[in-house]
Steps between C-alpha positions, in 0.01 A plus 500: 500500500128511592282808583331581806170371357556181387702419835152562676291227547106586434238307382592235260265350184590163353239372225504129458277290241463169501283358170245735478505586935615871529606666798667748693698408843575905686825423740446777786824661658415298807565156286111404509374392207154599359407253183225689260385219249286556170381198389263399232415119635206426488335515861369158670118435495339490809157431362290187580502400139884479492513380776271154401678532084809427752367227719421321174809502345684309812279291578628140468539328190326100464793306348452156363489145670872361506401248241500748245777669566732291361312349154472923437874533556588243264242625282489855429825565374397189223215657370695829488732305314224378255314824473813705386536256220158489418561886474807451290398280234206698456719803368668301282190414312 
């Protein structure tokens, strides 16, 4: 049913992509596999400046006193509130 050729087992190509991630996995006859990836990420900065842009985005973040908290809570979505019909009845006129 098959021929000779396709019966042998060579070297074997599967392409894969994954979002925009390209690549190329070569199966030897032996069963090892040998991965060949093109990808167009965008490689990590090593620099110093990086580096300190990174440091300052985690450092940690002051939060309020615990008095505040809850008066902010209570209050924020109320002045939404407020706001989106200040908003409102300004259309209408």
């Amino acid at each position: 049913m098959y021929s000779e050729s396709s019966k042998k087992k060579g070297q074997r190509e599967i392409t894969y992509q994954v979002g925009w991630k390209k690549g190329k996995i070569a199966l030897n006859e032996g069963g090892a596999a040998e991965i060949l990836v093109k990808s167009h990420a965008l490689e990590e900065s090593t620099s110093v400046k990086g580096q300190a842009f990174l440091r300052f985005l985690w450092q940690a973040v002051p939060t309020l006193p615990n008095g505040l908290l809850l008066p902010l809570l209570y209050g924020l979505p109320l002045v939404c509130f407020m706001l989106t019909l200040v908003l409102v009845y300004s259309l209408r006129f």
